[in-house]
C-alpha positions in Angstrom: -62.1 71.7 -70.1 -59.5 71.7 -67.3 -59.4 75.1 -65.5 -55.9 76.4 -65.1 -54.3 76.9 -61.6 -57.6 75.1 -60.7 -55.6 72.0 -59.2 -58.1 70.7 -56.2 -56.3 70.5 -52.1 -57.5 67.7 -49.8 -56.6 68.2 -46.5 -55.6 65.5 -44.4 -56.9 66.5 -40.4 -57.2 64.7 -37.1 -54.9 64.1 -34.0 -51.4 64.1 -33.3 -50.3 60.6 -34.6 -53.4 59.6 -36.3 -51.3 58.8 -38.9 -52.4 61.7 -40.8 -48.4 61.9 -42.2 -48.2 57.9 -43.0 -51.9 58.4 -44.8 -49.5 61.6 -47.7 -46.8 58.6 -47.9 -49.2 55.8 -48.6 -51.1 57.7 -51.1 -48.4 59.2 -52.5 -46.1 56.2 -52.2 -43.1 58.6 -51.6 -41.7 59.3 -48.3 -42.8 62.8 -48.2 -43.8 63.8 -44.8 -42.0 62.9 -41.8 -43.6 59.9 -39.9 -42.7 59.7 -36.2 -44.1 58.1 -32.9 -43.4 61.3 -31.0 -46.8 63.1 -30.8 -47.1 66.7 -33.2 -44.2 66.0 -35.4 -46.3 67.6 -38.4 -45.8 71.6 -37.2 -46.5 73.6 -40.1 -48.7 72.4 -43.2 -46.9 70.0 -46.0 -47.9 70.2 -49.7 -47.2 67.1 -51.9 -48.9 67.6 -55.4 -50.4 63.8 -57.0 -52.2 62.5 -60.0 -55.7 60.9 -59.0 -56.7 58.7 -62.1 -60.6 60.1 -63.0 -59.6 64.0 -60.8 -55.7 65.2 -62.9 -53.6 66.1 -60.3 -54.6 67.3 -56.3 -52.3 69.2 -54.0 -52.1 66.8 -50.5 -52.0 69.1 -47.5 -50.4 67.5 -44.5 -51.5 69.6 -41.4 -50.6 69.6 -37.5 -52.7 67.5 -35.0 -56.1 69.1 -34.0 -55.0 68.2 -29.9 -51.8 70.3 -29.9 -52.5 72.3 -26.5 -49.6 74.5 -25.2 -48.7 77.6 -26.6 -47.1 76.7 -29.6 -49.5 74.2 -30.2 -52.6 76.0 -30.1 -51.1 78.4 -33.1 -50.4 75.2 -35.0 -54.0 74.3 -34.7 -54.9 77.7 -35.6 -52.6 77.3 -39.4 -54.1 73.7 -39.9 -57.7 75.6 -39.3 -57.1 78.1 -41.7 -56.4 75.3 -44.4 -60.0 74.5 -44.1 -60.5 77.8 -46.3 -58.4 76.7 -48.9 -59.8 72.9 -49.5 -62.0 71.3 -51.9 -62.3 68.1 -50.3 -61.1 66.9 -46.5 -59.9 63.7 -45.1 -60.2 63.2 -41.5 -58.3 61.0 -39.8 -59.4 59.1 -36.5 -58.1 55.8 -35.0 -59.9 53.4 -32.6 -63.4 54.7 -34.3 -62.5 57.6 -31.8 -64.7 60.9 -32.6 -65.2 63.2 -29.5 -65.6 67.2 -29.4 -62.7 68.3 -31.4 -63.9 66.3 -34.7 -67.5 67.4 -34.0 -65.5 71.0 -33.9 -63.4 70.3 -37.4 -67.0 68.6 -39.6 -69.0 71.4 -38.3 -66.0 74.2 -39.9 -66.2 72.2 -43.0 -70.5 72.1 -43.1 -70.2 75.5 -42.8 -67.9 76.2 -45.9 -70.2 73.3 -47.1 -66.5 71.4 -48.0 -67.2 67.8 -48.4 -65.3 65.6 -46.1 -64.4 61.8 -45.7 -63.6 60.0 -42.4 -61.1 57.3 -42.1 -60.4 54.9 -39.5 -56.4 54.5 -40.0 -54.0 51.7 -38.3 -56.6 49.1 -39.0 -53.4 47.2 -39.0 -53.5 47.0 -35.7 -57.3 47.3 -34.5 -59.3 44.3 -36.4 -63.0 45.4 -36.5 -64.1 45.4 -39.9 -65.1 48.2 -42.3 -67.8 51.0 -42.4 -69.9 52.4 -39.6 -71.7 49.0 -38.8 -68.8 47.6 -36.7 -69.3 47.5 -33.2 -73.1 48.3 -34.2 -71.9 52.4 -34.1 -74.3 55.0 -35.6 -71.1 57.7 -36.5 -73.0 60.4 -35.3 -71.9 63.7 -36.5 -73.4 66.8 -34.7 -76.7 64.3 -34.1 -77.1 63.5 -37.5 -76.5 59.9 -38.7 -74.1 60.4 -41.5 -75.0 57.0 -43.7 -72.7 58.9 -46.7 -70.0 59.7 -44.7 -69.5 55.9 -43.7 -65.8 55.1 -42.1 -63.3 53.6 -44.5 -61.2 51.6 -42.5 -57.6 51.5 -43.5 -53.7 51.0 -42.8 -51.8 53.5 -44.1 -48.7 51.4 -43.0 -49.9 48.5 -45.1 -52.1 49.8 -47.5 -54.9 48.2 -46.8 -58.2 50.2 -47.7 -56.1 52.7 -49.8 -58.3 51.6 -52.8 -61.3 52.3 -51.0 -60.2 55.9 -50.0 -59.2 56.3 -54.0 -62.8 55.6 -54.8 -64.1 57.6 -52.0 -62.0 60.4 -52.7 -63.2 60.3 -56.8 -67.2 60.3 -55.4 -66.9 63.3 -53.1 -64.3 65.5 -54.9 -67.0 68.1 -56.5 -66.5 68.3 -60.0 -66.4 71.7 -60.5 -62.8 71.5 -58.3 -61.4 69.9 -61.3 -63.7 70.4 -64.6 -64.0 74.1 -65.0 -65.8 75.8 -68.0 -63.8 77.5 -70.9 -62.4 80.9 -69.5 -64.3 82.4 -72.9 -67.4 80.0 -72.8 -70.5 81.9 -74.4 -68.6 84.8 -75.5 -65.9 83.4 -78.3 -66.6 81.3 -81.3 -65.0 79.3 -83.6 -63.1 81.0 -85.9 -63.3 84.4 -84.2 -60.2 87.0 -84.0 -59.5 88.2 -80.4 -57.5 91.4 -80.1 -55.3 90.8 -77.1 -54.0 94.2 -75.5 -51.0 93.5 -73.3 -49.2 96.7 -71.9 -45.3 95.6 -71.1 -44.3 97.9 -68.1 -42.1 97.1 -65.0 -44.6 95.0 -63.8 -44.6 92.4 -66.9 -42.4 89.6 -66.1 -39.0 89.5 -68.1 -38.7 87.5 -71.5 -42.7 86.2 -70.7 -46.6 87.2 -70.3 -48.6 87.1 -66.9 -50.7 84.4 -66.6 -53.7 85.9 -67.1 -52.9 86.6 -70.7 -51.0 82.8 -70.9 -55.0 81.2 -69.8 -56.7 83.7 -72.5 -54.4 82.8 -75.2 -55.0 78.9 -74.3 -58.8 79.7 -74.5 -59.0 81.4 -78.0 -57.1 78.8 -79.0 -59.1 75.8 -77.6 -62.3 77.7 -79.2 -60.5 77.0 -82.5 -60.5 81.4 -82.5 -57.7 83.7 -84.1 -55.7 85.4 -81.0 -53.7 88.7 -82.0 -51.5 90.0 -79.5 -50.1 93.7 -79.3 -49.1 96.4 -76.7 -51.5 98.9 -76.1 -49.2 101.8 -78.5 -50.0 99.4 -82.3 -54.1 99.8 -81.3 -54.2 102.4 -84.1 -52.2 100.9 -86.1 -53.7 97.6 -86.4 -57.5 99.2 -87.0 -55.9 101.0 -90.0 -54.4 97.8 -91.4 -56.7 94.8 -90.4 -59.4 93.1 -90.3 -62.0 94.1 -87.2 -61.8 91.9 -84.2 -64.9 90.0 -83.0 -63.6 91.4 -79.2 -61.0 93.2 -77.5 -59.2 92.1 -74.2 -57.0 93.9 -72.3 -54.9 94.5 -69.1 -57.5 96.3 -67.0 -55.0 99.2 -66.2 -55.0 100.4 -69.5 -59.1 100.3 -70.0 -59.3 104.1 -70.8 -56.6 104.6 -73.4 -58.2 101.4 -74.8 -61.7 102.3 -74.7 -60.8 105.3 -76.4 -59.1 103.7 -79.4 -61.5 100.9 -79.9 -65.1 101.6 -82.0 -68.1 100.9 -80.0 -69.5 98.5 -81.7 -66.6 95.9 -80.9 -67.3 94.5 -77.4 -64.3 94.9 -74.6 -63.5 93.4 -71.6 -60.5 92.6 -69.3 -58.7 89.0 -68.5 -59.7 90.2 -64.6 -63.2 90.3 -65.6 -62.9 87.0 -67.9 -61.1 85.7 -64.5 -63.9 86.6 -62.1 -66.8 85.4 -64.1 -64.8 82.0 -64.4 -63.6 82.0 -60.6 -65.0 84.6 -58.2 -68.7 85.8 -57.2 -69.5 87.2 -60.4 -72.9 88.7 -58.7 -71.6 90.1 -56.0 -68.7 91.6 -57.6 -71.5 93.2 -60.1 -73.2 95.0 -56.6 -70.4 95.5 -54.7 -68.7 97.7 -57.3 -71.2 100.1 -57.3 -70.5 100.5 -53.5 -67.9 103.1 -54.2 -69.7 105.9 -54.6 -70.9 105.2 -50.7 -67.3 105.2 -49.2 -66.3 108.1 -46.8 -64.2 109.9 -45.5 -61.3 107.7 -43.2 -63.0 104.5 -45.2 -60.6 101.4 -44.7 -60.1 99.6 -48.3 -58.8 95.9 -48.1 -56.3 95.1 -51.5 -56.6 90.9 -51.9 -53.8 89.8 -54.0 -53.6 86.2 -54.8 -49.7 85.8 -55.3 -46.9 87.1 -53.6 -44.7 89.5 -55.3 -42.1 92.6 -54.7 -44.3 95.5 -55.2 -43.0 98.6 -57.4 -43.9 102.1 -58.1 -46.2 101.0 -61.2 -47.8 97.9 -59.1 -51.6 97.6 -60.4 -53.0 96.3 -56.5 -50.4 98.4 -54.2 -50.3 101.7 -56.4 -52.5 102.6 -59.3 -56.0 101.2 -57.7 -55.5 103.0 -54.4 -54.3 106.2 -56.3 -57.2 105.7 -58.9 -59.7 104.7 -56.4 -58.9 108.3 -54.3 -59.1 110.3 -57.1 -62.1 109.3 -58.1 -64.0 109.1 -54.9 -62.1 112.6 -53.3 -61.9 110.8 -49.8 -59.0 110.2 -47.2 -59.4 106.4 -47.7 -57.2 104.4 -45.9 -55.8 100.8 -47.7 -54.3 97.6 -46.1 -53.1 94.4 -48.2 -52.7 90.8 -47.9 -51.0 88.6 -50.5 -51.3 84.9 -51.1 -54.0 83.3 -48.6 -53.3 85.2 -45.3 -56.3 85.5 -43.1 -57.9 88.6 -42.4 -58.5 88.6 -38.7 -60.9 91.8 -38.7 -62.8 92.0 -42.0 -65.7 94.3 -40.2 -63.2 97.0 -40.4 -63.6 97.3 -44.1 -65.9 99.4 -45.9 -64.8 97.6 -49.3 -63.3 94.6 -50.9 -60.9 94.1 -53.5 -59.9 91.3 -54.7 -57.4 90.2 -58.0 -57.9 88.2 -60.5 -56.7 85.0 -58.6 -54.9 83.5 -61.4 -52.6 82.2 -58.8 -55.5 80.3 -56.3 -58.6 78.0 -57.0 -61.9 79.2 -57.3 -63.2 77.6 -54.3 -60.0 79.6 -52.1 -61.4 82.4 -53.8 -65.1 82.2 -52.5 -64.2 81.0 -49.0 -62.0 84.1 -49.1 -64.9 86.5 -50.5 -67.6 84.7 -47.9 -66.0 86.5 -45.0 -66.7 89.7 -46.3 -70.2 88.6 -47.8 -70.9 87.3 -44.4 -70.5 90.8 -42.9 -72.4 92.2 -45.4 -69.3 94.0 -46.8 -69.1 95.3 -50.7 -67.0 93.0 -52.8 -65.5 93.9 -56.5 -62.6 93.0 -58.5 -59.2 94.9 -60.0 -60.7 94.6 -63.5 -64.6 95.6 -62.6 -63.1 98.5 -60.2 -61.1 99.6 -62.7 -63.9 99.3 -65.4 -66.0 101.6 -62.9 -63.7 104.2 -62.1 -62.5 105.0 -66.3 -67.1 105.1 -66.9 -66.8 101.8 -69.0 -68.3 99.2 -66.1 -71.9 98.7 -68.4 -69.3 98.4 -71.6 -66.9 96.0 -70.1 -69.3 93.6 -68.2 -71.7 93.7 -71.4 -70.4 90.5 -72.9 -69.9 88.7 -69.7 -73.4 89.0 -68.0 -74.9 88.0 -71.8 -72.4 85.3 -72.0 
């Protein structure tokens, strides 16, 4: 099954005029990005969604030469590294078979996010030396190791020569779990099961439609052949009086308590955040991190991840209710900072916890290279739905189905 807002990025990387611009157009066979003989014309990264026959559609990310050097320059080459976070698959561009210190520098960021990456040798147009790493008898050493499946494709991005062969090479490396996610519900729903969907309609719901979260479970019930009943959290009662008894009950984490409460024990509950992380996050770590907070302190720093930017208001699950909630529950003078979309977090050590949304919004590999800075410092991670779980005393309850599942 085909994971929602699970679209796969390639990022397209290497020197100013590379041809890393020309490589989008060919590919895309629209004149996209502009293409320019004046050095660092690329300034800010370009997105360009395509259909890759085999993959469904990628997002092309066009990104500023890795050689910009003044001022200005070296924050461009700061943006186009931060991209590498938010990749499934790389392309870096070289020409003349030219790979010095800043390549080595670029393959050894993506080993380390263990992103798979392809080299390509562009304006073969105008160099004639063959394909692959054999020409000229070269070894393409990467970091000292002889990279046999990372051989050069050698292409012309102005004529199209070796596009083909980039296709290809791009449908080998792209990991399949980039593009072929399991069901959202896989192991927990069966065919012909009734799901009691609990959708609370505040200031937060968008007008005249249902978050996406609840859009992705409804799509799941129904691609498990299953019975999906929606209803706002006040016709609970109701429905238990008049119907027949749900197999499992989903709802808006922010409303867990008054749900819990109204819903026998014996019918398993869960959230779409906690559907969402075990489908995209660290499901493990979120399970040990969430315990963490009964180890914050006093003057604690809390970090809100939000995948999607949006205005916040004064019922705002990320902004609001969790810090609120969160203090309550622990009695500290904790202290919360936010970041929306993909920012980077310059200083995760600050942190004595980690909370990160859903990410209906992002991919589940921008999700783990987001969560691996703070695993890297050894920081607690959870997510809105398991947090929320914690702090209402229904954590073993809600996460039941999903561990067995």
């Amino acid at each position: 099954m085909t994971g929602y807002n699970s679209q796969p990025h390639i990022g397209i990387f290497g020197r100013r005029n590379n041809g890393k611009s020309a490589l989008i157009n060919a590919l895309t066979g629209q004149e996209i990005a502009i293409v320019s003989d004046v050095a660092g014309t690329t300034t800010d990264p370009v997105k360009k969604s395509m259909e890759i026959f085999g993959i469904g559609p990628v997002v092309l990310i066009d990104t500023a030469g890795l050689d910009d050097e003044n001022e200005l320059g070296r924050k461009r080459v700061k943006k186009t590294e931060n991209v590498l976070k938010h990749i499934d698959l790389a392309i870096l561009v070289i020409t003349h078979y030219r790979f010095e210190e800043i390549e080595e520098k670029i393959v050894a960021q993506l080993r380390a996010l263990e992103t798979p990456f392809i080299i390509v040798n562009n304006k073969s147009d105008v160099e004639v030396r063959g394909t692959g790493c054999e020409v000229r008898g070269a070894r393409c050493e990467v970091r000292g190791e002889r990279c046999e499946d990372e051989s050069i494709i050698s292409l012309s991005a102005k004529t199209g020569q070796g596009l083909p062969q980039l296709i290809e090479k791009i449908k080998e490396k792209m990991p399949v779990s980039a593009y072929h996610t399991h069901s959202l519900l896989e192991g927990i729903v069966k065919e012909n099961d009734t799901v009691l969907l609990v959708t609370p309609i505040d200031s937060e719901a968008p007008e005249g439609r249902l978050i996406l979260p609840q859009v992705q479970t409804v799509r799941a019930i129904l691609d498990q052949n299953a019975t999906a009943i929606v209803l706002k959290e006040d016709k609970i009662e109701r429905w238990f009086q008049n119907a027949v008894k749900p197999n499992l009950v989903i709802t808006d984490s922010q409303v867990f308590k008054m749900v819990a409460s109204l819903i026998p024990q014996d019918i398993p509950l869960t959230s779409f955040s906690i559907l969402l992380a075990r489908l995209k996050g660290d499901y493990e770590n979120y399970l040990k991190g969430t315990t963490e907070v009964e180890n914050l302190k006093d003057g604690d720093c809390v970090l809100i991840m939000e995948s999607c930017t949006h205005l916040s208001s004064c019922e705002d699950i990320g902004r609001v209710k969790i810090p609120k909630w969160l203090t309550e529950y622990t009695g500290k003078n904790l202290h919360f900072d936010f970041v929306s979309g993909l920012t980077h977090v310059e200083n995760i050590r600050k942190y004595a916890l980690v909370v990160q949304c859903g990410g209906c919004m992002i991919t589940k590999k921008q999700i783990l290279n987001r969560l691996k800075l703070a695993i890297d410092a050894g920081i607690p991670i959870t997510n809105y739905g398991m947090l929320i779980a914690y702090l209402t005393g229904i954590f073993d309850r809600a996460t039941e189905l999903t561990i067995r599942g």
